[in-house]
N, C-alpha and C positions, 0 to 999 in steps of 0.2 A: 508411440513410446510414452508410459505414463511416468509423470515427474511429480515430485511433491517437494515444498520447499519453505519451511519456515525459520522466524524470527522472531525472538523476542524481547522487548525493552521491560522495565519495570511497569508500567501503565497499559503498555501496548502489546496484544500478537498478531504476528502479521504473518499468512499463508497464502503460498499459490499451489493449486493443483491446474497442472499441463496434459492433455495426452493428446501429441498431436497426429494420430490416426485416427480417432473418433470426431463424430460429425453431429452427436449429438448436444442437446440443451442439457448445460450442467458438467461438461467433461472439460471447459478450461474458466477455472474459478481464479478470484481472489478476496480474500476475506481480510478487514482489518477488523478485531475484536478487543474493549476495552477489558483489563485484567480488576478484579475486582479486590481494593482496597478501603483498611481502615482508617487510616492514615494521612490521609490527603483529601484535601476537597474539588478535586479536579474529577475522580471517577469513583461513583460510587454504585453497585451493583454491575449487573455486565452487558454491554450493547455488541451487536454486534453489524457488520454491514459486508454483505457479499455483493461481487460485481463482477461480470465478463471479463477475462481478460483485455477484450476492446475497452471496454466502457474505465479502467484501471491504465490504459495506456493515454486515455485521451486525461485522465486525473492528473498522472506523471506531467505529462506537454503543459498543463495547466498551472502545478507546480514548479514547474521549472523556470515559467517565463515571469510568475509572477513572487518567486522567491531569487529569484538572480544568481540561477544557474546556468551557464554557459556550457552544453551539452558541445559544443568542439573543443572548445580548450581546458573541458572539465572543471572550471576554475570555478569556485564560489563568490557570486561577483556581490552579497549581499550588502555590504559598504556602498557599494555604488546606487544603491537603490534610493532616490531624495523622497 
C-alpha cells in the first residue's frame, strides 16, 4: 500500500513516502527540505536531505531522548532538561 504524507512549516517541508509491499531501494523515503527565503537569515536557497525510513526512525529515538520527550507519557519534559 503506497502512502505519501506531507508537512509544511514556514522554513521547512517535511515528507514521507511509505509503500509497504515493495522491497525495493527508494520505496520508503523521508525527506526534510529547507523552503527558500528572503527574509530571514536562517535558510537561504534550498537544501535538501533524504533518508530511509529506518535511518529517520533512529533521528526521531535520537530527538526524543535528547530534547525531553517522554514517548510513554507523551509529555514534553523540556524544562527538566539541566
Amino acid at each position: 500500500m503506497q502512502t505519501t504524507k506531507s508537512k509544511f512549516t514556514k522554513r521547512f517541508s517535511f515528507g514521507i513516502n511509505r509503500n509497504t509491499t515493495a522491497k525495493k531501494v527508494g520505496s520508503n523515503i523521508v525527506t526534510i527540505s529547507t523552503n527558500p527565503t528572503t527574509d530571514s537569515a536562517y535558510s537561504v536557497g534550498q537544501t535538501s536531505l533524504t533518508m530511509t525510513v529506518r535511518e529517520a526512525i533512529a533521528l526521531q529515538s535520537f530527538l526524543n531522548e535528547n530534547l525531553g520527550y517522554d514517548q510513554a507519557t507523551q509529555v514534553d519534559q523540556t524544562d527538566q532538561i539541566n
